[in-house]
N, C-alpha and C positions, 0 to 999 in steps of 0.2 A: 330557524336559520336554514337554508338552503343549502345543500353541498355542491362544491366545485366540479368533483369528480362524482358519478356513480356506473362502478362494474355488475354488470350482474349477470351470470350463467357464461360467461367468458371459457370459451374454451383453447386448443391450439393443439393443431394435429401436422403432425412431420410425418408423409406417410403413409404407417399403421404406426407410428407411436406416436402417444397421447402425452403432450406436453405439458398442457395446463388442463384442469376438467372439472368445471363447473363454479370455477373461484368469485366471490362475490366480495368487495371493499366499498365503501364511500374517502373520501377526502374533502372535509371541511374548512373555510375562512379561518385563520390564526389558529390552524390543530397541526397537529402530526400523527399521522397512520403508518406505522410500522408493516412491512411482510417479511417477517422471518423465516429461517427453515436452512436444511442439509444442502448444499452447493447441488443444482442441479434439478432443485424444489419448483422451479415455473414463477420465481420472483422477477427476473430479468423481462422474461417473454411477457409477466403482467403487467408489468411498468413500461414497455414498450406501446404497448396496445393504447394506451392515453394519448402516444403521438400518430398512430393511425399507423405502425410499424411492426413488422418482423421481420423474423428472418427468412433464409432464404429456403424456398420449399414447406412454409409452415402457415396454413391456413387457418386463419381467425374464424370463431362466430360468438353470438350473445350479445350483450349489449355492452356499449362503453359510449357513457353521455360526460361529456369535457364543454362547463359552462353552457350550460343546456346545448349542445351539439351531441347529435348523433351521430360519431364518427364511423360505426359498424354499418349506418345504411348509406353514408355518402363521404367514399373516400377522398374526395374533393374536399371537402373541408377538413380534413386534418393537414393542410396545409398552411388553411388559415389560423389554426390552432397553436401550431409550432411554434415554438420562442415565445406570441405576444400571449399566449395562454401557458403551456405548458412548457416547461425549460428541461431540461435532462442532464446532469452530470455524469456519465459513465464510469464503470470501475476502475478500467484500465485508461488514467487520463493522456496515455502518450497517444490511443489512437483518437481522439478528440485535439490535440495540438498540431497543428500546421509547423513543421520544424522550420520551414523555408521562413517562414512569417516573424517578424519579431509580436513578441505579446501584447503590446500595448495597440499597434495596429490590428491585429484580429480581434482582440475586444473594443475595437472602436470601431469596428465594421459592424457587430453582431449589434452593437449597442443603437448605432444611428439605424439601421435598418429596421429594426422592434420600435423603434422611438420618437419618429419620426424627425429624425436628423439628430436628435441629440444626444450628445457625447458624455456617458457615464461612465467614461476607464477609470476615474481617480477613484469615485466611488463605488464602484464596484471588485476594485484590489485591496479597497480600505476592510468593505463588509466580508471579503473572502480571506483578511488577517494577512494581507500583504502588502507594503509602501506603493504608495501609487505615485512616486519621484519616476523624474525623465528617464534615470539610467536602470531603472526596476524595466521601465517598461520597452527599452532599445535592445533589451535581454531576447533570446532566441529561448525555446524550451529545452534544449539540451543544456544550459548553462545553468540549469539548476537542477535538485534533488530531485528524488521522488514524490514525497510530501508540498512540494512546494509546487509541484506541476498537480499536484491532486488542487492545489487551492486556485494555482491560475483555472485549472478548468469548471472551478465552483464561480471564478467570477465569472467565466463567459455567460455559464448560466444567470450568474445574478441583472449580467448588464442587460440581458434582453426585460427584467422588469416584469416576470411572468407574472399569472395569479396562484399558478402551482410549480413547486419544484419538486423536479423527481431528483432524488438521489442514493446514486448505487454505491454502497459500500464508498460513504465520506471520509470515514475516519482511516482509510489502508494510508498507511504509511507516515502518519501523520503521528509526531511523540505523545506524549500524556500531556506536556503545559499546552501545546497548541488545539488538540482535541477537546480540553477544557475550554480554552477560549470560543473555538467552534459552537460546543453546546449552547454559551452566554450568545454569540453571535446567530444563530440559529431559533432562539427564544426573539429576541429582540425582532427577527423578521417574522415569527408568527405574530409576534404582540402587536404588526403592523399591519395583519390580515392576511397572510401570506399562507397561501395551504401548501404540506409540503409531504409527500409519501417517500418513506424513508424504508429504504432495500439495506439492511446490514445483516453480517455474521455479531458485531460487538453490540451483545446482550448490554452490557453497561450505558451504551452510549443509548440504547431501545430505553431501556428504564429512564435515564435520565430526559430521554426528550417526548416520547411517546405518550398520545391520552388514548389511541386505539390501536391493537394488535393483532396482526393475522399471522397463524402459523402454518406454514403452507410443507406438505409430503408430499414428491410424485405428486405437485402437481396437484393437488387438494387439500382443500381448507380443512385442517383437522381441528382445529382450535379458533376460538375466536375472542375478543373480549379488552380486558385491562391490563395493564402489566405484569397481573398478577397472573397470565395464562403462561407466562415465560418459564423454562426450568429454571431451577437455581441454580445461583452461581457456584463452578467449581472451584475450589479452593486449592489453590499450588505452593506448597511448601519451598523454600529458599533453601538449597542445599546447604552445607557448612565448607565445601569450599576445599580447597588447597593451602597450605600454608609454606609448602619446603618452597626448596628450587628444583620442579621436575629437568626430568633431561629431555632437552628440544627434540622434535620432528620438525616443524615449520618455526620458523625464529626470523621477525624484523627486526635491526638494530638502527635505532636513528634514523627512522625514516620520515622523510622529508618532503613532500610531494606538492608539486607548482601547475596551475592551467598553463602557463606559458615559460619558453624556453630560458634557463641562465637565473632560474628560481624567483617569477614573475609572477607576481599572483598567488604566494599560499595557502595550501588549502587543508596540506598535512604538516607540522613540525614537530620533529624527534620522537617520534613514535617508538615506543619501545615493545614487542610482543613476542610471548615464549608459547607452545601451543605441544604437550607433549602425548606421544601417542596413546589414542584412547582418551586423549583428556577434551574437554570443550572449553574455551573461553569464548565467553558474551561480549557483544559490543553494543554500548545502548550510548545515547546523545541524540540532543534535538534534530529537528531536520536539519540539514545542510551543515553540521559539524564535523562534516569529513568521514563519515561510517562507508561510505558505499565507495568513496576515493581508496580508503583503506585496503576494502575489499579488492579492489580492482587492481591495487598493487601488488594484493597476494596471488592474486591468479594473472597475472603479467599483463592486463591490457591497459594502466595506467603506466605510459613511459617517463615522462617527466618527473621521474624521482632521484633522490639520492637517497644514500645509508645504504644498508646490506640486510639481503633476503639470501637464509638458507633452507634446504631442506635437506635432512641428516646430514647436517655440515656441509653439504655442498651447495656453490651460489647457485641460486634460482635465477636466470634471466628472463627479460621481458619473453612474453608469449610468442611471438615471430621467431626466435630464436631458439623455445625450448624443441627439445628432443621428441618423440611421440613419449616416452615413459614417463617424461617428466610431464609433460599435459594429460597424462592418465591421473597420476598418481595427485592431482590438485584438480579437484574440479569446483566450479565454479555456480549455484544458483541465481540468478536473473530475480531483480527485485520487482520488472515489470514483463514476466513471461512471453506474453503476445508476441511481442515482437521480435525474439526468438523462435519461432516457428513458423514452420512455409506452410501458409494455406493453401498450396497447392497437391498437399501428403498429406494419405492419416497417418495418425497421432499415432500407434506401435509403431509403425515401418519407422518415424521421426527417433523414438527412444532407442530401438533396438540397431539403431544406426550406430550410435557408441559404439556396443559391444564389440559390431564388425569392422571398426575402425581404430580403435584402442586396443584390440585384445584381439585380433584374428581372430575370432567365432564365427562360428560359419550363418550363414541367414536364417537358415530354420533355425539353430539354436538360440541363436540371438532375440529371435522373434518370441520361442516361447520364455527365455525369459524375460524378454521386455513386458508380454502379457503377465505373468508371476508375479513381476513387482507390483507393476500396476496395478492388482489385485490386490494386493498386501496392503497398498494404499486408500483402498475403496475405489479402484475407479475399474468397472468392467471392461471386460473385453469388446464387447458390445460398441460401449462407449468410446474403447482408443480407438475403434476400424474410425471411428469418422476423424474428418477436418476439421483445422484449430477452431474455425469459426463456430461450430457444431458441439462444441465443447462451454461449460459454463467456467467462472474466471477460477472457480476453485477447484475443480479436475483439472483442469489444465496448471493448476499450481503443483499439484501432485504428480501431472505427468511431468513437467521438467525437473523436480524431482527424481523421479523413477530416471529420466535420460542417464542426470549426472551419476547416481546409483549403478547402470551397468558399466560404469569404467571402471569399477570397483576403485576407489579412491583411495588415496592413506590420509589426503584431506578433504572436506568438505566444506566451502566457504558459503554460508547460507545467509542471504540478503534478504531481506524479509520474508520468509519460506512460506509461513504462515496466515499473512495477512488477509486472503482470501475463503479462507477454510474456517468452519464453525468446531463448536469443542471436538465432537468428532473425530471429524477429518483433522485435528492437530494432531490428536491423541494418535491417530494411527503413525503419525509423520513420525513422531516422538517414540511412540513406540518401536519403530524398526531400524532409528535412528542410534537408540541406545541401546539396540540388539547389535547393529556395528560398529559405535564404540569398543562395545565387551569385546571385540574380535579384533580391536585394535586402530579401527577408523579414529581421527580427531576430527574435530568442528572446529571452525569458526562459525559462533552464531550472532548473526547481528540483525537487532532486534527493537523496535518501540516497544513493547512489549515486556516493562521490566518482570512481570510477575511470571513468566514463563523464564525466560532466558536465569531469572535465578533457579529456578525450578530443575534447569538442565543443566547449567553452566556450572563449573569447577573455580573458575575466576570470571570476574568483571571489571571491563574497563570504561568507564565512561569518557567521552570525549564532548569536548565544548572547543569551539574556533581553533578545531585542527590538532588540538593537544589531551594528550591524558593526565584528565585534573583528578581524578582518582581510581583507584585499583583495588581489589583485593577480593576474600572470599564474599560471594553471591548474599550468605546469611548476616556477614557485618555492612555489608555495603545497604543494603535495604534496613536493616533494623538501626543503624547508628551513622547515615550518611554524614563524612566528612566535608565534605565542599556544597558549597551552597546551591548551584544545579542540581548536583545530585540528591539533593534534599526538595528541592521543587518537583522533581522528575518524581519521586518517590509522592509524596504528596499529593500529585493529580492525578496520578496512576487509580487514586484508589473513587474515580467518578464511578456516581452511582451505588457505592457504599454506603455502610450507614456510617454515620458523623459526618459527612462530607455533604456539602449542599451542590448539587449540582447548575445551578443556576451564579454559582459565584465565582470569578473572574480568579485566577491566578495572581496572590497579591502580588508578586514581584519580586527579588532581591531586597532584603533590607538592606544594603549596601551592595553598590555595583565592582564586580570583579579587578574590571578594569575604567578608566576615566571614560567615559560615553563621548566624548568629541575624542576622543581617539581613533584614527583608522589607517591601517601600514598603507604607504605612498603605493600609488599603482594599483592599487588594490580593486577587483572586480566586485561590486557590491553580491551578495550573499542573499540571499530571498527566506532572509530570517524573519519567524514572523514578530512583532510585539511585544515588549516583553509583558505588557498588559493588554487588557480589551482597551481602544482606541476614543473615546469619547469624541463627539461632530467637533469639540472644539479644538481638543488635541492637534499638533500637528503630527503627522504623518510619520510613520517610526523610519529609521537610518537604516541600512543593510551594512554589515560590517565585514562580511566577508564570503567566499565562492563555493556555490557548490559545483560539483564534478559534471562530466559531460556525461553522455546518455547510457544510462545502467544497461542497456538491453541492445544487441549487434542490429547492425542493419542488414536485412537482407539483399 
């Protein structure tokens, strides 16, 4: 059998620094080839190189042969390659979505263009685990989560019908039933011919789909082989939790939160949360269950709420309104960084900006501890002088970290912190994270990510269509889930484990929650995925309810 792809001696020089050097992979019909490695590794710039791409200032050589084309000796045909050969999903899928655009027309453009006119949106939001219905697709990208804008941008790729799909860290943001379902939908298009190199930090989701592995350092293949070249997995104990009534720092009561005004569309109802200082509570639920709405209420840039937000007993108003102490003292992490930051500044001048605007520090001092933290984090000083773009998606998850870090905080609301970062880079997150607990910081952590967030978290709250169906300490919540999501959540979490077949679908609800022809009047359909994998014959699954507008400011 012939490979799709083959890399060989592939280098990439920024410079006098050495980006990738000397990396070699193939990609074969119906396989998957994994490049793993520490954020910063030359995975991104590898997988670029198959569309005849980099960045900017970053000089290619070696060889890279895409469906017998030599795209290294004639960059004229990596034009031809693009989409009807090679497809790319990016990590960051907000800068892949056209906000102007609603979804269903930019995947009906990508799709007739690769196809010679024809129209594959239904099925390509089906295979990417999302309803390809009218009102799915009249949706803008801000009108949905983060996990759900990951899977709109897995269909753009799918509708072009490539022979190979790159994809860069699939699973961010995406819960544990829907990254199951991914894996099965993912098998199913190898089993169709489909070659596919697959760029992740989630080792589980490597074992489970992977027949070949590269392990890439700075930039060099150190490893190469079967799954079995991968470390093993680290194992994170479930804390035992909280049981009193601590006493508040940040406290929602009944919170209530709507897309549209006079409680049109909701997306939060009666939210109850106590967060006491130094303590952490978790927040885990599928995509688009209202985590990232939640968040956004606690750090004031969702207005459309009601109920009551304190912090030590006093109301928190929306963010236009708070005081500077009060936007010190609540900061806020970005579930999709990028777009928080100006690519027009490096990356310390961007972090150490807090300090001199939150805290009066002066700019030298601001600066060296902006570099200190960042440091703390794994990300060099070297590496903040440059620009966002200049940066790989996992330093840069670290540095808006480090940002919100110099406002010294009393909270921390963290939106998927992690999802870019390999065990490493969590562990330092984590590690400095619960050095400022002990000194008094609280978290909000919110997380797909149940085996970590128990890990850290003192409570858990799961939320499903806006409401908290169950609570309590991290250690009973995972070892004896009360409500039936939370028992599936737990359940698919553990892919790639042993007893657990990774090829098998999320059976479902034995019994559904609520009646399935149920939907509140008004109601903005939701970019929920399946609650199973989809069969050709199946009809097309219902959206039940909304997720939030764009987790990350505009600039």
């Amino acid at each position: 059998m012939k490979p799709l792809v083959e890399v060989r001696g592939l280098s990439a020089v920024a410079g006098t620094a050495v980006l990738v050097d000397g990396v070699d992979f193939k990609v074969w019909p119906g396989q998957v080839t994994a490049l793993v490695g520490a954020s910063g590794s030359g995975k991104t710039t590898s997988a670029l190189a198959l569309l005849g791409e980099h960045g900017r200032g970053v000089r290619l050589s070696g060889e890279v042969r895409v469906d017998g084309i030599d795209l290294m000796s004639n960059g004229a045909d990596a034009a031809a390659v693009r989409g009807r050969v090679v497809a790319y999903m990016p990590q960051h899928p907000g800068s892949a979505l056209n906000p102007a655009r609603r979804i269903g027309t930019a995947i009906g453009e990508l799709s007739r263009l690769h196809n010679h006119g024809a129209d594959g949106v239904v099925e390509a939001l089906r295979a990417a685990q999302l309803p390809g219905d009218r009102s799915t697709q009249r949706r803008f990208p801000h009108q949905f989560s983060g996990g759900q804008r990951q899977r709109i941008a897995l269909a753009q790729a799918l509708a072009c019908r490539p022979k190979v799909l790159v994809l860069d860290e699939p699973s961010t943001g995406l819960d544990s039933i829907t990254r199951l379902q991914l894996v099965s939908e993912l098998k199913e298009l190898t089993g169709q011919g489909l070659g596919i190199l697959l760029l992740s930090h989630d080792l589980e989701l490597v074992r489970a789909l992977a027949q070949y592995v590269v392990v890439l350092d700075a930039g060099r293949v150190i490893d190469a082989g079967g799954t079995d070249v991968l470390p093993a997995a680290t194992k994170l104990r479930p804390r035992p939790g909280t049981t009193g009534t601590p006493t508040p720092l940040l406290q929602a009561m009944n919170l209530t939160a709507s897309l549209r005004a006079r409680g049109r569309d909701p997306i939060l109802q009666e939210v109850e949360l106590t967060v006491p200082p130094g303590g952490c509570v978790g927040v885990v639920g599928r995509s688009g269950s209202g985590k990232t709405t939640l968040a956004r209420c606690l750090a004031g840039l969702h207005e459309r709420h009601t109920g009551r937000i304190t912090l030590s007993d006093q109301p928190l108003p929306v963010l236009r309104k708070r005081s500077a102490e009060q936007a010190r003292r609540v900061q806020y992490v970005w579930q999709e960084v990028r777009g928080s930051f100006d690519e027009r500044r490096r990356v310390d001048d961007q972090v150490a900006r807090t300090a001199e605007r939150l805290r009066g520090v002066s700019r030298v001092d601001a600066k060296a501890e902006a570099v200190a933290t960042l440091a703390r984090l794994g990300v060099s000083a070297m590496v903040a002088a440059r620009p966002p773009s200049q940066l790989s998606g996992g330093e840069l998850q670290r540095a808006a970290i480090a940002r919100a870090l110099l406002a010294r905080p009393d909270v921390l609301i963290c939106d998927e912190i992690t999802t870019a970062l390999d065990e490493h880079g969590t562990a330092l997150v984590v590690e400095l994270l619960t050095e400022l607990q002990d000194s008094g910081m609280a978290l909000v952590w919110i997380s797909h990510d149940l085996g970590l967030v128990a890990a850290v978290a003192d409570r858990v709250l799961v939320l499903e269509v806006g409401r908290v169906v169950e609570e309590g300490p991290p250690a009973t919540v995972m070892a004896k889930p009360a409500h039936e999501i939370t028992e599936r959540l737990v359940r698919a979490a553990r892919l790639g484990r042993s007893g657990v077949a990774a090829s098998d679908p999320d059976p479902g609800p034995r019994t559904p929650a609520v009646p399935e022809d149920v939907v509140p009047e008004g109601a903005v359909p939701e970019g929920a995925v399946p609650e199973t994998v989809v069969p050709e014959a199946e009809p097309p699954p219902v959206l039940t309810s909304c997720a939030d507008t764009r987790s990350e400011p505009q600039r």
